[in-house]
BAFI-3210 file (N, C-alpha, C; in Angstrom, 3 decimals, decimal comma, padded with zeros to 6 digits):
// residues 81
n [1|2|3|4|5|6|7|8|9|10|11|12|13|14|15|16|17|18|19|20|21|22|23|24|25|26|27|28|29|30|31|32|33|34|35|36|37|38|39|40|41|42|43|44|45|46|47|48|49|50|51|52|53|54|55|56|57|58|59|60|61|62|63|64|65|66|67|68|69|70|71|72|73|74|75|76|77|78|79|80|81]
n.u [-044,373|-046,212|-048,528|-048,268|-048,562|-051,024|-053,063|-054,107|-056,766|-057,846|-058,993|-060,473|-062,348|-063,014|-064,158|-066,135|-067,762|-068,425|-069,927|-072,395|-073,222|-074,269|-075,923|-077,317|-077,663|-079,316|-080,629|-079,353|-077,763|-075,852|-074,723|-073,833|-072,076|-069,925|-068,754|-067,867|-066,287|-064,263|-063,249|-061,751|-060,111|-058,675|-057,481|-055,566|-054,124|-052,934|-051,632|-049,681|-048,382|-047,600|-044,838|-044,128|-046,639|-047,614|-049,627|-051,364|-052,964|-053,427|-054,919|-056,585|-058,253|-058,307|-060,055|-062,440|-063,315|-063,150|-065,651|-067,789|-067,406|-068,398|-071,345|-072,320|-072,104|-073,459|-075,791|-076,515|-076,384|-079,207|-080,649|-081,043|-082,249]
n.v [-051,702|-050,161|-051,148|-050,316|-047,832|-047,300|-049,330|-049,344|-047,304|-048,435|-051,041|-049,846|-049,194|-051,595|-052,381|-051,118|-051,751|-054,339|-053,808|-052,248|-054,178|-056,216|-054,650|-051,955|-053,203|-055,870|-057,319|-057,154|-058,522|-058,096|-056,062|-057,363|-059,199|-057,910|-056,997|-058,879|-059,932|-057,544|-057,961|-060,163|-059,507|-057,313|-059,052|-060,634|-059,221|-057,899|-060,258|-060,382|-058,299|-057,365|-058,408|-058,692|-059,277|-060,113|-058,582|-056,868|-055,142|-056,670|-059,473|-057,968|-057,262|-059,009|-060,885|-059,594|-058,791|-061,889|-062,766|-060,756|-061,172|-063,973|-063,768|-062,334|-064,694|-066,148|-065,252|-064,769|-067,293|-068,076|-066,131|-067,316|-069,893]
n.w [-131,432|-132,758|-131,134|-128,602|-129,006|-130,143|-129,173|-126,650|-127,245|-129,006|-128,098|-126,505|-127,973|-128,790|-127,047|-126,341|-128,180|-127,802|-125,449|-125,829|-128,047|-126,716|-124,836|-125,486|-128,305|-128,579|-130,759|-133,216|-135,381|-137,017|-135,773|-133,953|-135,008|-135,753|-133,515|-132,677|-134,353|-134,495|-131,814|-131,651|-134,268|-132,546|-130,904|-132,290|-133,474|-131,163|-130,028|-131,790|-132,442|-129,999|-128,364|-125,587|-124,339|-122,099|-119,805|-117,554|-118,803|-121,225|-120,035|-118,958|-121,353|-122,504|-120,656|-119,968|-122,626|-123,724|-121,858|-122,538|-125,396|-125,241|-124,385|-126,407|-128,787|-127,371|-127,811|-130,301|-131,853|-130,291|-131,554|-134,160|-133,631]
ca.u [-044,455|-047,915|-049,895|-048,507|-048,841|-052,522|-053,808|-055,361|-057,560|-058,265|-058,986|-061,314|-063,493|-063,287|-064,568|-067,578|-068,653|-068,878|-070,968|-073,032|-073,960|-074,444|-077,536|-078,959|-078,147|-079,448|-081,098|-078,946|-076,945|-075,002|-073,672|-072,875|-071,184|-069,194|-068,553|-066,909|-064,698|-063,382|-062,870|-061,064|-059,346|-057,660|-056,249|-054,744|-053,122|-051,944|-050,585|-048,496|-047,522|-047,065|-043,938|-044,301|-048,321|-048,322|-049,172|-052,375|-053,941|-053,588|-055,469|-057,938|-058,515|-058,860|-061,162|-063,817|-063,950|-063,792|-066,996|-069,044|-067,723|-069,283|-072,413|-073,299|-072,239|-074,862|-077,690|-076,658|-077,322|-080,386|-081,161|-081,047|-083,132]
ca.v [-050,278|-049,733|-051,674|-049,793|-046,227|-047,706|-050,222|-048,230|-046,308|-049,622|-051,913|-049,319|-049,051|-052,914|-053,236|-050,355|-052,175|-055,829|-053,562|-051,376|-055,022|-057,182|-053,676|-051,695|-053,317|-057,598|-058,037|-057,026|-059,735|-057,863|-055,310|-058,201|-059,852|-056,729|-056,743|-060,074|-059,622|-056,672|-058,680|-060,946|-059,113|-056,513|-060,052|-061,467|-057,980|-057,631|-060,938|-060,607|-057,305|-056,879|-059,048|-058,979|-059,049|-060,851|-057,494|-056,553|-054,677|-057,851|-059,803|-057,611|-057,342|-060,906|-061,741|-058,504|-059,323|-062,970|-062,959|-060,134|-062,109|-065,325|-063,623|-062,460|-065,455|-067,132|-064,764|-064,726|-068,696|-068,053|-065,479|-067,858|-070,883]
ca.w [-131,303|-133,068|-130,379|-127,378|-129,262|-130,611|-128,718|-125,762|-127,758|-130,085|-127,284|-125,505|-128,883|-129,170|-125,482|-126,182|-129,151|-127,283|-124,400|-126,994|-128,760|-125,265|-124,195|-126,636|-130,078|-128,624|-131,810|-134,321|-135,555|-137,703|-135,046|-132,689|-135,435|-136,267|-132,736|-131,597|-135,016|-134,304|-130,662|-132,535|-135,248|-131,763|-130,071|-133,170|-133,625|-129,716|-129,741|-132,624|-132,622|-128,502|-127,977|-124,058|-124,180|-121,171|-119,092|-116,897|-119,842|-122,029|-119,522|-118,404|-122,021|-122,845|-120,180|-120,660|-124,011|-123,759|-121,544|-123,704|-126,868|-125,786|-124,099|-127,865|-129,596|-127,431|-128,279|-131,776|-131,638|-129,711|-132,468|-135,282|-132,993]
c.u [-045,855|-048,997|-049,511|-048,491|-051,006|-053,729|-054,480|-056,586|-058,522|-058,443|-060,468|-062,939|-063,616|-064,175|-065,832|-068,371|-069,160|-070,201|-072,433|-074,157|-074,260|-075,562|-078,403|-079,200|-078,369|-079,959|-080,385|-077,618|-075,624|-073,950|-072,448|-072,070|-069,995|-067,853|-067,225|-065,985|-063,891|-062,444|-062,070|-060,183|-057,880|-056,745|-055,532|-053,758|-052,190|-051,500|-049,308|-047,547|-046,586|-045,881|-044,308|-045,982|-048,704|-048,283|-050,755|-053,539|-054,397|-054,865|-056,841|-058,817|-059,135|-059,907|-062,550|-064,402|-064,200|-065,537|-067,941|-068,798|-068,848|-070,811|-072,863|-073,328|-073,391|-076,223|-077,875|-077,036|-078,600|-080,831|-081,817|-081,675|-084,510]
c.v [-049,772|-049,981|-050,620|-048,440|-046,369|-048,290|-049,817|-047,814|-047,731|-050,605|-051,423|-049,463|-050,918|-053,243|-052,634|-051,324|-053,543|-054,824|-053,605|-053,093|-055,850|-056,141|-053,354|-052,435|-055,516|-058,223|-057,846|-058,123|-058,897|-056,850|-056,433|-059,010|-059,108|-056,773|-057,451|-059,999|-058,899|-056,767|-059,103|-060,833|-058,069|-057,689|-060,736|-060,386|-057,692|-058,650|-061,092|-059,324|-056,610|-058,066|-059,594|-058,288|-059,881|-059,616|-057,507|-056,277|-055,889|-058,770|-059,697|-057,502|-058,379|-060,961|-060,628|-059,275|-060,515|-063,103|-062,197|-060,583|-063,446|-065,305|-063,192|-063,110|-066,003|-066,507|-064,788|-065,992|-068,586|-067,247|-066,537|-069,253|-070,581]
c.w [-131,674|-131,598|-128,932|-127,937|-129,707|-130,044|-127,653|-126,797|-128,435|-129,159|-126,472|-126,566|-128,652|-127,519|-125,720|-127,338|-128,751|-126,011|-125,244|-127,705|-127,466|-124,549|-125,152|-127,666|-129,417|-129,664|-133,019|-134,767|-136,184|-136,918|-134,218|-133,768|-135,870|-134,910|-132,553|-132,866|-135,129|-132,485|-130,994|-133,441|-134,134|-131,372|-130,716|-133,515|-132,321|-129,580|-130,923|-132,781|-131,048|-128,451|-126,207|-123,999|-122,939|-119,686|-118,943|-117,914|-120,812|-121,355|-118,814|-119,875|-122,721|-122,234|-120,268|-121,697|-124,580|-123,016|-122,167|-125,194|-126,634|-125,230|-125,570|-129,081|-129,260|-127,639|-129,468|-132,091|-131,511|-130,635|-133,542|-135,009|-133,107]
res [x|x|x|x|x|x|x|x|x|x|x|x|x|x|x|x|x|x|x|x|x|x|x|x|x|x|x|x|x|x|x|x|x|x|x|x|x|x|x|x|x|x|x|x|x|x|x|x|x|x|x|x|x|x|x|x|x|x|x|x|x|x|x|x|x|x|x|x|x|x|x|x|x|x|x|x|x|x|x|x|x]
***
């Protein structure tokens, strides 16, 4: 019940903050690390709290934020090279 009264809203911030750190903020380590855990902290919450999470939004969710999570793990690497 939380995630489908919440999770819009909390999904949309989790997607601006993977953009937000993947344009303007490429050097800040600490945003993009802010970023991909709050990536990380929404899909451990929508799969446990969505029962039937296997729905369009879930998916389109996953894969957004899987590909702008692992585009600023690898700059955060490349940061620290």
């Amino acid at each position: 019940m939380f995630w489908q009264r919440y999770g819009p809203p909390i999904e949309v911030a989790g997607l601006i903050l993977l953009i937000i750190g993947s344009t303007y903020m490429k050097n800040s380590v600490t945003f993009k690390s802010i970023a991909v855990a709050f990536w990380i902290v929404c899909m451990v919450i929508y799969i446990i709290a969505e029962p039937t999470y296997r729905t369009f939004r879930f998916w389109l969710f996953l894969i957004l934020g899987l590909t702008l999570a692992t585009s600023q793990v690898l700059q955060l690497i490349g940061t620290f090279n």
